[in-house]
N, C-alpha and C positions, 0 to 999 in steps of 0.2 A: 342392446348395442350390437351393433354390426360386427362382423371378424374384422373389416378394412379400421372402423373407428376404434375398437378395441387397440388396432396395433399402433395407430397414428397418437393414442392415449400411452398406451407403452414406452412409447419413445418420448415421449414429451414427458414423461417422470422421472427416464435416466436423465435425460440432456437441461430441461429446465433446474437452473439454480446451481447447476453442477460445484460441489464445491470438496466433496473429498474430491481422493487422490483415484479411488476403488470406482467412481461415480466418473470422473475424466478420461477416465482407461476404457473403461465398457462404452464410454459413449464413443472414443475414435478405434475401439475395436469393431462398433460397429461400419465406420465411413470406409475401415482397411478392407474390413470382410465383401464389400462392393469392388475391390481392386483387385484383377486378373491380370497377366501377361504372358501368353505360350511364348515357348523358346520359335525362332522362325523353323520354317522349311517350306520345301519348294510345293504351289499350290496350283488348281485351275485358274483360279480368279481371286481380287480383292476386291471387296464387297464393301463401299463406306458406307455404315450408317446415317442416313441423317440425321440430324441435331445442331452439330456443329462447326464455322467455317475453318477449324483448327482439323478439319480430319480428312479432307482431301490433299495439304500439303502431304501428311504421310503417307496417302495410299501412292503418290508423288514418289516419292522419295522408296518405297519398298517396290514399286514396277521399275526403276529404274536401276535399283540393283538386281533386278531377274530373279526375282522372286515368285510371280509368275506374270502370264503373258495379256491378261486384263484387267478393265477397272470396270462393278460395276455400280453405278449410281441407281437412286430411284427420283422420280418424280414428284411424288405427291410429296407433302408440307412434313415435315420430322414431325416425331412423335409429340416431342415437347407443346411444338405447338398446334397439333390436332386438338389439343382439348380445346381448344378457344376455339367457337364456331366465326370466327371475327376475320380469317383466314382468307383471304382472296383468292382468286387465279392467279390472279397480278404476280402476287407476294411467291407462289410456287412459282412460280415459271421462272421470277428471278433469283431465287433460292437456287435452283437449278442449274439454273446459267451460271451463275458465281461459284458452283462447283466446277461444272464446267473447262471456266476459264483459266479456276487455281489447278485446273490439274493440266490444264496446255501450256501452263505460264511455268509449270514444273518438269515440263518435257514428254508429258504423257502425251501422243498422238493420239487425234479423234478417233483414227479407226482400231485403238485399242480400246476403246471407251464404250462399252453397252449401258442403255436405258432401261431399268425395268419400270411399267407400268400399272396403274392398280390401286383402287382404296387400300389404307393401310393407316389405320388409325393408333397401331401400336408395334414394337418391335415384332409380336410374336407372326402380324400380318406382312409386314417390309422383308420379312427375311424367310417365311416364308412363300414371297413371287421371288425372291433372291434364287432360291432352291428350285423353285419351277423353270426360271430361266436359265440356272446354267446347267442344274441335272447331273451334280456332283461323283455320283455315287462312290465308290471309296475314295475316292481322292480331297486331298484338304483343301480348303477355303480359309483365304484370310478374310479376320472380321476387321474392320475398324471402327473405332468409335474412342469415346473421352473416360476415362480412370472410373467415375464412379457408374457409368452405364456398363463397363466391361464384364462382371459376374455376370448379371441376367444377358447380356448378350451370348456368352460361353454355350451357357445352360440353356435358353432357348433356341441356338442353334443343335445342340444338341438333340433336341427336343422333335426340333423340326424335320431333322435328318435321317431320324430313329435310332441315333448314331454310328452310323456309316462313315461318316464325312468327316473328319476330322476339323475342328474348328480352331484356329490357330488366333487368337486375339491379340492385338498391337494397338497399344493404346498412344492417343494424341495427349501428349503429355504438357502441351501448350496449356491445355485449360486453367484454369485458377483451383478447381478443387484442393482442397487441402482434409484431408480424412481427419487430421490430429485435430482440428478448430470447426467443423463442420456449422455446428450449431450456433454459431457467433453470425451466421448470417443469415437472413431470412430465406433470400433465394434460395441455399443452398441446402438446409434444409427440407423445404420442399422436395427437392432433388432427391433425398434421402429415403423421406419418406414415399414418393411416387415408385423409386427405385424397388424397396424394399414391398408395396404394394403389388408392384408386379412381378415379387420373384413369389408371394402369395398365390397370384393368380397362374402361375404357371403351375407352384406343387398342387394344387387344385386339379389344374388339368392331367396333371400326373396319375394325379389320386383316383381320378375320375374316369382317366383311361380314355380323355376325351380327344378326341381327331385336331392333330397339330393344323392342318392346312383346312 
């Protein structure tokens, strides 16, 4: 058995059947422990992750209280749906544009708006062209993204930066996650276990002393 199946087997003994009280706690200690939030301060850039349309309102909403003086987006398809080869141009390009326009429809002007470019089939590749295009070096970057992607975003920015750069994460709290019931839904779930798969593949990288970028 694989380390990935082994842990996807872990989690599926706490969470299936749950019926103490000891077995309900450990299963939404697990969905909390995916949940970050730095305190703000003033940065280069905010960086939305892709994933989801709930995370360019915020980056919205923190450029406009001057927090700092960019937005940047990426192009290519969020991570979520990188694993499905089913993924069009189409579908990115409009993915894109509906960030885009939620962030002009928020007050954010184009010419505050950078694009970074580039395969990126997982956080630790997106946020790494994030780092190349804006070349942080001590200065903070806000991250954004949704409650349960926020730990591994922390940490892989981290990661990525050799930490230099301080990573200040502000999560889109619109999402539906709920840490306390996680396992009551299947998508959600998944989410968990993907999440937790990839803070795996980062201490690996760690361990391994292997080249972030």
């Amino acid at each position: 058995m694989g380390i990935g199946a082994a842990l996807c087997l872990l989690l599926a003994l706490v969470v299936l059947g749950a019926q103490s009280s000891f077995r309900l706690a450990l299963a939404s200690a697990i969905g909390w422990y995916l949940i970050v939030e730095s305190p703000l301060r003033p940065a280069v850039a905010i960086v939305v992750l892709t994933g989801s349309p709930t995370r360019p309102p915020v980056a919205a909403q923190l450029y406009q209280a001057g927090w700092a003086p960019l937005v940047l987006l990426h192009s290519e398809a969020e991570e979520e749906r990188a694993e499905s080869t089913a993924v069009s141009q189409g579908a990115v390009a409009s993915n894109l544009e509906s960030d885009r326009q939620a962030l002009s429809e928020n007050g954010v002007p184009a010419s505050a708006v950078r694009i970074t470019t580039g395969e990126a089939s997982d956080t630790l590749q997106e946020l790494c062209l994030a780092a190349r295009a804006l070349e942080p070096g001590d200065n903070a970057v806000i991250l954004v993204t949704s409650s349960y992607h926020s730990r591994r975003t922390l940490l892989v920015w981290q990661y990525v930066s050799g930490g230099r750069s301080p990573g200040v994460v502000r999560v889109a709290w619109m999402d539906s996650f709920d840490p306390d019931v996680w396992w009551r839904s299947e998508g959600w779930t998944g989410y968990v276990v993907h999440e937790y798969l990839g803070l795996l593949k980062l201490f690996l990288y760690s361990l391994l002393h292997l080249p972030a970028c």
